[in-house]
VMD Tcl script that builds the backbone (N, CA, C; Angstrom):
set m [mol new atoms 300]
animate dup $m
set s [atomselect $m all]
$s set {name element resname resid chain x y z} {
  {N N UNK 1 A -71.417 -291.033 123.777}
  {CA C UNK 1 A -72.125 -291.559 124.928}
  {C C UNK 1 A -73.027 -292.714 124.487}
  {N N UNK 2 A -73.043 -293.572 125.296}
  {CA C UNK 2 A -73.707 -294.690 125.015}
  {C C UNK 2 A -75.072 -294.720 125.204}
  {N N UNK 3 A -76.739 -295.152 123.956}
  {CA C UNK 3 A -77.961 -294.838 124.303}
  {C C UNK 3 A -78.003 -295.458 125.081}
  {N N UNK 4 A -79.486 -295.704 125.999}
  {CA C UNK 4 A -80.283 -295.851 126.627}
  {C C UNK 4 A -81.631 -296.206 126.631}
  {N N UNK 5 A -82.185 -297.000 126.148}
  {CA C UNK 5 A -83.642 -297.125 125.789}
  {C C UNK 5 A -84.144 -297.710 126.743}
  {N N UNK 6 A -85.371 -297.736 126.996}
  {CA C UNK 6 A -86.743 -298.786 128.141}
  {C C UNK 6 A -87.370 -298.380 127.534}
  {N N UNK 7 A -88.661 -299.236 127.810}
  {CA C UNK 7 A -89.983 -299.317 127.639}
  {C C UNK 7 A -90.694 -300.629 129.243}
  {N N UNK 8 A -91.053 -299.687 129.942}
  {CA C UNK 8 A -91.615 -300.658 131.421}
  {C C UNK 8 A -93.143 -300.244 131.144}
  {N N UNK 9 A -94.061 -301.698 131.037}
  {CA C UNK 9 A -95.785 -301.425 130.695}
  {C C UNK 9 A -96.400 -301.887 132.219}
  {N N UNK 10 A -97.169 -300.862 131.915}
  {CA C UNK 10 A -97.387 -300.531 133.807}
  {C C UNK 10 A -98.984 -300.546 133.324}
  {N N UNK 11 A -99.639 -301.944 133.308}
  {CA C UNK 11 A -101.155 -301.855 132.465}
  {C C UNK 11 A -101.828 -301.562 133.832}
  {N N UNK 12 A -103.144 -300.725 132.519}
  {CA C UNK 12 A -104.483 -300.122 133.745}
  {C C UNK 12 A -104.153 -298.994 134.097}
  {N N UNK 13 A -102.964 -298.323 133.371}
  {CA C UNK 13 A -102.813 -296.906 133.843}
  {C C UNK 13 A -102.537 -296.044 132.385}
  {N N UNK 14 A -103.649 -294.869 132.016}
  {CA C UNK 14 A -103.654 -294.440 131.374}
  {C C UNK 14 A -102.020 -293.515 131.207}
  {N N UNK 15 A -101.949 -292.446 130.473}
  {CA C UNK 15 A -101.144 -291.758 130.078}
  {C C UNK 15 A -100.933 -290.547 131.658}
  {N N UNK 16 A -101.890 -289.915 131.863}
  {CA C UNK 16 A -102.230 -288.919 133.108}
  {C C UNK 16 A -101.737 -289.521 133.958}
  {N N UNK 17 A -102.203 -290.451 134.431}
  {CA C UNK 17 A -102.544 -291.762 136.083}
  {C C UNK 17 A -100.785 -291.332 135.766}
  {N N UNK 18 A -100.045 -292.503 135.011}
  {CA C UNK 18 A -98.598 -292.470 135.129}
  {C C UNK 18 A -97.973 -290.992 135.110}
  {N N UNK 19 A -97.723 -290.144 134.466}
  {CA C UNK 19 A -97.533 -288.894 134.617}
  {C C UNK 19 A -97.778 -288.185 136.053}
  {N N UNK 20 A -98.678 -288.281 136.170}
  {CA C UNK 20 A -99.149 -287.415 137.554}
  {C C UNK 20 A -98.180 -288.293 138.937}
  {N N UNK 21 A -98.197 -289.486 138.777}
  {CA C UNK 21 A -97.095 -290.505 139.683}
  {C C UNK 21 A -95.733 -290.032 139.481}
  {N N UNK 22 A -95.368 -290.638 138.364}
  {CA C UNK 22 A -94.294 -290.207 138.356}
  {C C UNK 22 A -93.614 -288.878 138.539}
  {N N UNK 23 A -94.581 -287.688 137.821}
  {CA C UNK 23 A -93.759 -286.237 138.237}
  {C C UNK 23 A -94.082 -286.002 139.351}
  {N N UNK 24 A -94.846 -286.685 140.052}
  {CA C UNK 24 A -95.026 -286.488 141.991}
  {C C UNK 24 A -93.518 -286.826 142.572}
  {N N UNK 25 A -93.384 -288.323 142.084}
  {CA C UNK 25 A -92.317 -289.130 142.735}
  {C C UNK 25 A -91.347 -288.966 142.983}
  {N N UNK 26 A -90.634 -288.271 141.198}
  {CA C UNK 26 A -89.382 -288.287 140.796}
  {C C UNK 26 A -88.297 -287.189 141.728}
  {N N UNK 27 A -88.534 -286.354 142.476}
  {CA C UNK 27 A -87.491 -285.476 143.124}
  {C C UNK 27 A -86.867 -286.645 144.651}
  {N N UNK 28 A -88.372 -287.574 144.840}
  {CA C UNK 28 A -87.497 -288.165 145.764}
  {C C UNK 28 A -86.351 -289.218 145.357}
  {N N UNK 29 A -87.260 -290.073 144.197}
  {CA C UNK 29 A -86.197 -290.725 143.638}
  {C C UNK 29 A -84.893 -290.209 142.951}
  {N N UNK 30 A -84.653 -289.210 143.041}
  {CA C UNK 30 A -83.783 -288.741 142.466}
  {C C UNK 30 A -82.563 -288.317 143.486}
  {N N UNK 31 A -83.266 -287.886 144.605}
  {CA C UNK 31 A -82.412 -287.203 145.668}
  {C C UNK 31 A -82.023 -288.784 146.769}
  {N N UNK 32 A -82.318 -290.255 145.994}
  {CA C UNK 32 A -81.598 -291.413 146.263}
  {C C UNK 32 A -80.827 -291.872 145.596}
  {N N UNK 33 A -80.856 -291.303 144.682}
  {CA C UNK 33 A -79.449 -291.864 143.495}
  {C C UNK 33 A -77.901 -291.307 144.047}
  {N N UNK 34 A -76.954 -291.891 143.180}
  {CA C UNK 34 A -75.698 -291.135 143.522}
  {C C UNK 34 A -75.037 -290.969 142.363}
  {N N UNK 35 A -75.841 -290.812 141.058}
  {CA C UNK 35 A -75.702 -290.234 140.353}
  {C C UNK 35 A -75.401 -288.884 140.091}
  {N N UNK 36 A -75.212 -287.934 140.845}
  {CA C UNK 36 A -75.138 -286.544 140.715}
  {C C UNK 36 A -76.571 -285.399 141.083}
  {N N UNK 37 A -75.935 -284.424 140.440}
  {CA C UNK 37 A -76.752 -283.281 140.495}
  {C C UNK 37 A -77.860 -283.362 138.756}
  {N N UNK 38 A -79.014 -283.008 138.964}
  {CA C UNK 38 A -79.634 -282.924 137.857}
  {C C UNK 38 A -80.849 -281.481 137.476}
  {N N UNK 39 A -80.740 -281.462 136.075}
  {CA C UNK 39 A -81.819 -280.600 135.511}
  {C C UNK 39 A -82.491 -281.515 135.270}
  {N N UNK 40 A -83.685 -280.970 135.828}
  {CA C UNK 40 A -84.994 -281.545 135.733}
  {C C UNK 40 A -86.298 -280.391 135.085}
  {N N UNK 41 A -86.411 -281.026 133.979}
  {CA C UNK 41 A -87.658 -280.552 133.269}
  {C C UNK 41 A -89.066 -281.027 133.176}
  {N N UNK 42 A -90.489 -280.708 133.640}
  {CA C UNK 42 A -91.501 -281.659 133.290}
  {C C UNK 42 A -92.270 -280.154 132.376}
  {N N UNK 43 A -92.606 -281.258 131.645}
  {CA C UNK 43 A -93.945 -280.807 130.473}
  {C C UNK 43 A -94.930 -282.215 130.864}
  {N N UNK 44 A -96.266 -281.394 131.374}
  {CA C UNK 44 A -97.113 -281.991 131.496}
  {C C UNK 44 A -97.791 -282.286 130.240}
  {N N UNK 45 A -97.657 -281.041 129.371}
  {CA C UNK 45 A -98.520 -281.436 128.360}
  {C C UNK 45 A -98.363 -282.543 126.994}
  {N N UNK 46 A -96.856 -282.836 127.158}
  {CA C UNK 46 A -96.402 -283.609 126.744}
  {C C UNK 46 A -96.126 -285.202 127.388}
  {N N UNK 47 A -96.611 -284.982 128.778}
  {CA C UNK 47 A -96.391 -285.808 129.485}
  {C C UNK 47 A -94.694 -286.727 129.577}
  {N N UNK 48 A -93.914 -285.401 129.850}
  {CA C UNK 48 A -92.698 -286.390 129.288}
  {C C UNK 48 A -91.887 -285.438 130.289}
  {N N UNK 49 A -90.687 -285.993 131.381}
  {CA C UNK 49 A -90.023 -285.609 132.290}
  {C C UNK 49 A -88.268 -285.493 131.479}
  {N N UNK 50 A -87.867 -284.697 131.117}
  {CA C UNK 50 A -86.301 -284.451 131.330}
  {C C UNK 50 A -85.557 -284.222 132.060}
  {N N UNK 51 A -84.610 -285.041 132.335}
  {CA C UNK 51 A -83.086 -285.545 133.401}
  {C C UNK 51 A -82.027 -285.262 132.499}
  {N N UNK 52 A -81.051 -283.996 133.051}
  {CA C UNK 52 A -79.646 -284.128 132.859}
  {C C UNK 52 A -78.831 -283.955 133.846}
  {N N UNK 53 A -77.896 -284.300 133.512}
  {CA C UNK 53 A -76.580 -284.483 134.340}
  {C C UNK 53 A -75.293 -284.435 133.875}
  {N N UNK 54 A -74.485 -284.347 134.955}
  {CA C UNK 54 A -73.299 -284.993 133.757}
  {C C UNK 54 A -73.047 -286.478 133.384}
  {N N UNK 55 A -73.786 -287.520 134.307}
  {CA C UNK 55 A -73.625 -288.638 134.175}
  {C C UNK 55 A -74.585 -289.329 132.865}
  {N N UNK 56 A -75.666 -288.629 132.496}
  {CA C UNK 56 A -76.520 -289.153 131.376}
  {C C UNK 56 A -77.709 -288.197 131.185}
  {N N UNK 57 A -78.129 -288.514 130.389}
  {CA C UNK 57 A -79.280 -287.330 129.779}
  {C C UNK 57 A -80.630 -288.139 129.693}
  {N N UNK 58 A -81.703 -288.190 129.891}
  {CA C UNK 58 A -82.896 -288.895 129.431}
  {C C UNK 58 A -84.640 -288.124 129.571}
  {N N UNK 59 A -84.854 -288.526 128.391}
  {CA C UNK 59 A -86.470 -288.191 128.566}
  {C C UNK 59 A -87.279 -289.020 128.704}
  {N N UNK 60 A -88.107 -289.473 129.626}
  {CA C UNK 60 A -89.086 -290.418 129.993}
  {C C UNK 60 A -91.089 -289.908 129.788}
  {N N UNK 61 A -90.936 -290.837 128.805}
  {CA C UNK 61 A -92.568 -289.970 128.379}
  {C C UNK 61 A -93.225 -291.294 128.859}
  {N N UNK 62 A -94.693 -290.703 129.222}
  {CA C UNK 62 A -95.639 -291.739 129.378}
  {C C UNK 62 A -96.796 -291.973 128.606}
  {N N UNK 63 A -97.453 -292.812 128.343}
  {CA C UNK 63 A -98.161 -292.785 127.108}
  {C C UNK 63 A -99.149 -294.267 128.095}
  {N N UNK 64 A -100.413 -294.530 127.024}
  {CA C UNK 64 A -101.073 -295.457 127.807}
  {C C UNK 64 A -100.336 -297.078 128.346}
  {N N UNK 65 A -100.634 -296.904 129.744}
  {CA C UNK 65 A -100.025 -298.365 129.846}
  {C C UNK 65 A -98.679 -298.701 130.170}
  {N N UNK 66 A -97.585 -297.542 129.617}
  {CA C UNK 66 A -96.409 -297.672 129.747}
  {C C UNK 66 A -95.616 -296.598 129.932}
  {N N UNK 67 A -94.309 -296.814 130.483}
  {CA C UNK 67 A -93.338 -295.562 130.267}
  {C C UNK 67 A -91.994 -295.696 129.664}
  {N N UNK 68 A -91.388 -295.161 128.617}
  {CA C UNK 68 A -90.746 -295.233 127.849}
  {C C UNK 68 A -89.424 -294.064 128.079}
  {N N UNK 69 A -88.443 -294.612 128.261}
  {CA C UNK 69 A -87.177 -294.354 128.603}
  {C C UNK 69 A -86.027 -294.097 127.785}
  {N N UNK 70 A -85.578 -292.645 126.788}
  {CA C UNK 70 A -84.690 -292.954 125.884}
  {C C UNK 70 A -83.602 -291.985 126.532}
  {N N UNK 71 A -82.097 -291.986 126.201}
  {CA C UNK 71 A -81.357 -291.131 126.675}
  {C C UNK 71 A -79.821 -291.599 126.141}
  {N N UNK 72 A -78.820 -290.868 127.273}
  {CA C UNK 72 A -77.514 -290.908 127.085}
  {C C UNK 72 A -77.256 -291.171 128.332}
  {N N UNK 73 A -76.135 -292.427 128.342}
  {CA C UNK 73 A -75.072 -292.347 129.682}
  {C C UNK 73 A -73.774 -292.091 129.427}
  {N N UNK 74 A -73.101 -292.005 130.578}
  {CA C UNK 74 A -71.956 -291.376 130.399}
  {C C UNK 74 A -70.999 -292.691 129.984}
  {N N UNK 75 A -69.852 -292.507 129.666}
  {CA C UNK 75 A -68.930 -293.776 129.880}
  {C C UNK 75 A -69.287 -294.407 130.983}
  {N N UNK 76 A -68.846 -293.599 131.991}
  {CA C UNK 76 A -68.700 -293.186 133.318}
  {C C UNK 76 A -69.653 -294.156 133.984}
  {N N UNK 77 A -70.823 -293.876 133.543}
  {CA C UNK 77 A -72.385 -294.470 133.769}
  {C C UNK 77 A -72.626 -295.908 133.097}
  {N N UNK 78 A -72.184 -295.904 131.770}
  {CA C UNK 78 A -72.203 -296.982 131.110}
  {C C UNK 78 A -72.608 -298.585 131.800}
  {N N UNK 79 A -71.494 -298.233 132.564}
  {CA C UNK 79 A -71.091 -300.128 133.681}
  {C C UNK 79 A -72.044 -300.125 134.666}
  {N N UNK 80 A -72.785 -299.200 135.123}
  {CA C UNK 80 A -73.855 -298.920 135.985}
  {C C UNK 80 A -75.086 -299.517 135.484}
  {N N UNK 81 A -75.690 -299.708 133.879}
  {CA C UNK 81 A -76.368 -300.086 133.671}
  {C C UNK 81 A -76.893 -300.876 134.139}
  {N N UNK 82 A -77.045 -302.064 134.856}
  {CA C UNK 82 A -78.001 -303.084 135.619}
  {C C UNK 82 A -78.830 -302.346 136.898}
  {N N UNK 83 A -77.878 -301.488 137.398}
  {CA C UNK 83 A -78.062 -300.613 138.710}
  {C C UNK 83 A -78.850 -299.923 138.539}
  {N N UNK 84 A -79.149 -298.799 137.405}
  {CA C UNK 84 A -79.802 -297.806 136.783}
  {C C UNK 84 A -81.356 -298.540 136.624}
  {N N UNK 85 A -81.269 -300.105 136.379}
  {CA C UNK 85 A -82.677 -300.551 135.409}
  {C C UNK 85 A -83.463 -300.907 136.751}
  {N N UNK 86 A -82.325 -301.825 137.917}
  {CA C UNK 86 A -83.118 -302.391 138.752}
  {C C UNK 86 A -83.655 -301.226 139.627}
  {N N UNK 87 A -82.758 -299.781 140.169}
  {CA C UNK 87 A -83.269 -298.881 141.091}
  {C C UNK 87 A -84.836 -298.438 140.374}
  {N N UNK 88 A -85.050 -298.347 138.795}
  {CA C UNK 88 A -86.083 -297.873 138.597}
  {C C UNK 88 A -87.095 -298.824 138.328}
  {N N UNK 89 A -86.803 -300.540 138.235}
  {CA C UNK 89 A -88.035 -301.302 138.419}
  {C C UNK 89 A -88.298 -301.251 140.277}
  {N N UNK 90 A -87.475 -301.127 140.896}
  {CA C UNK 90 A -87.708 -300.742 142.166}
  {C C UNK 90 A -88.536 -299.822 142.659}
  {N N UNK 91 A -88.184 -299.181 142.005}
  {CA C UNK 91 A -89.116 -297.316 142.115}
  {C C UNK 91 A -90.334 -297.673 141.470}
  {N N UNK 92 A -90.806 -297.602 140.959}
  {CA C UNK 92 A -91.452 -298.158 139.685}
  {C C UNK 92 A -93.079 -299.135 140.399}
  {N N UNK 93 A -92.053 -300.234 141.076}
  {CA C UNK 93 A -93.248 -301.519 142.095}
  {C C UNK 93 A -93.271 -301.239 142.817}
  {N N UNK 94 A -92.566 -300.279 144.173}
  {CA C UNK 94 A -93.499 -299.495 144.584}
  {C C UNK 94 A -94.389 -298.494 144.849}
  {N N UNK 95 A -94.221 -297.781 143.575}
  {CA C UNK 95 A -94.730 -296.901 143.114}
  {C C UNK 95 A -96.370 -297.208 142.852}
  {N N UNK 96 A -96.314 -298.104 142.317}
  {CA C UNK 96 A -97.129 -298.495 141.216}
  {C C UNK 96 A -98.086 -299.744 142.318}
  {N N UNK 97 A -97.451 -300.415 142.640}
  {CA C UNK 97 A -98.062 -301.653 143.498}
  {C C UNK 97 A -99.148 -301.680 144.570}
  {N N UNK 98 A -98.164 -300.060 145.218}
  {CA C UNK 98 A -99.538 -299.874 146.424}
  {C C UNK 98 A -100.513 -299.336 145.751}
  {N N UNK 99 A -100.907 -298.782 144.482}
  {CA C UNK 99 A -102.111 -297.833 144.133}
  {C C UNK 99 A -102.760 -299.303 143.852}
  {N N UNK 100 A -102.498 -300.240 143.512}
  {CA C UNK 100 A -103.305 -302.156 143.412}
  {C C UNK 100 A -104.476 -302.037 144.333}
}
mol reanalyze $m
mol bondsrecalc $m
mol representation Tube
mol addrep $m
């Protein structure tokens, strides 16, 4: 399977601020994809959300300032890549934009 890396810096937002957003967010963004069905794991204390599927695997941790994106796609998923980056800078600005 082919990796997956990001790193999107979302400044002025500590480690928590992003965490607490994002594990709010993520069931809706998720239930807009057409990516499939997923396991979804959050550890708060790690501040880091796990996504599997059959289409790709990823853990997204947040840390100050930024959120960092490593994983697996499928073949399958592979060619999707542009789709995958823009739905989550999408998610992401307005996520992030209205708290401005």
């Amino acid at each position: 399977m082919p990796a997956y890396r990001r790193k999107v810096e979302i400044p002025g937002k500590n480690a928590q601020e992003l965490y607490d957003k994002i594990a709010g967010d993520i069931d809706d963004f998720l239930a807009k994809t057409t990516l499939g069905n997923f396991d979804l794991k959050r550890s708060p204390e790690k501040k880091q959300i796990q996504l599997k599927s059959s289409m790709f695997s990823a853990t997204l941790t947040c840390s100050k300032g930024s959120i960092s994106l490593e994983g697996q796609l499928s073949f399958l998923a592979a060619p999707f890549k542009s789709r995958l980056d823009d739905g989550i800078d999408q998610w992401l600005k307005r996520s992030f934009e209205s708290q401005a």
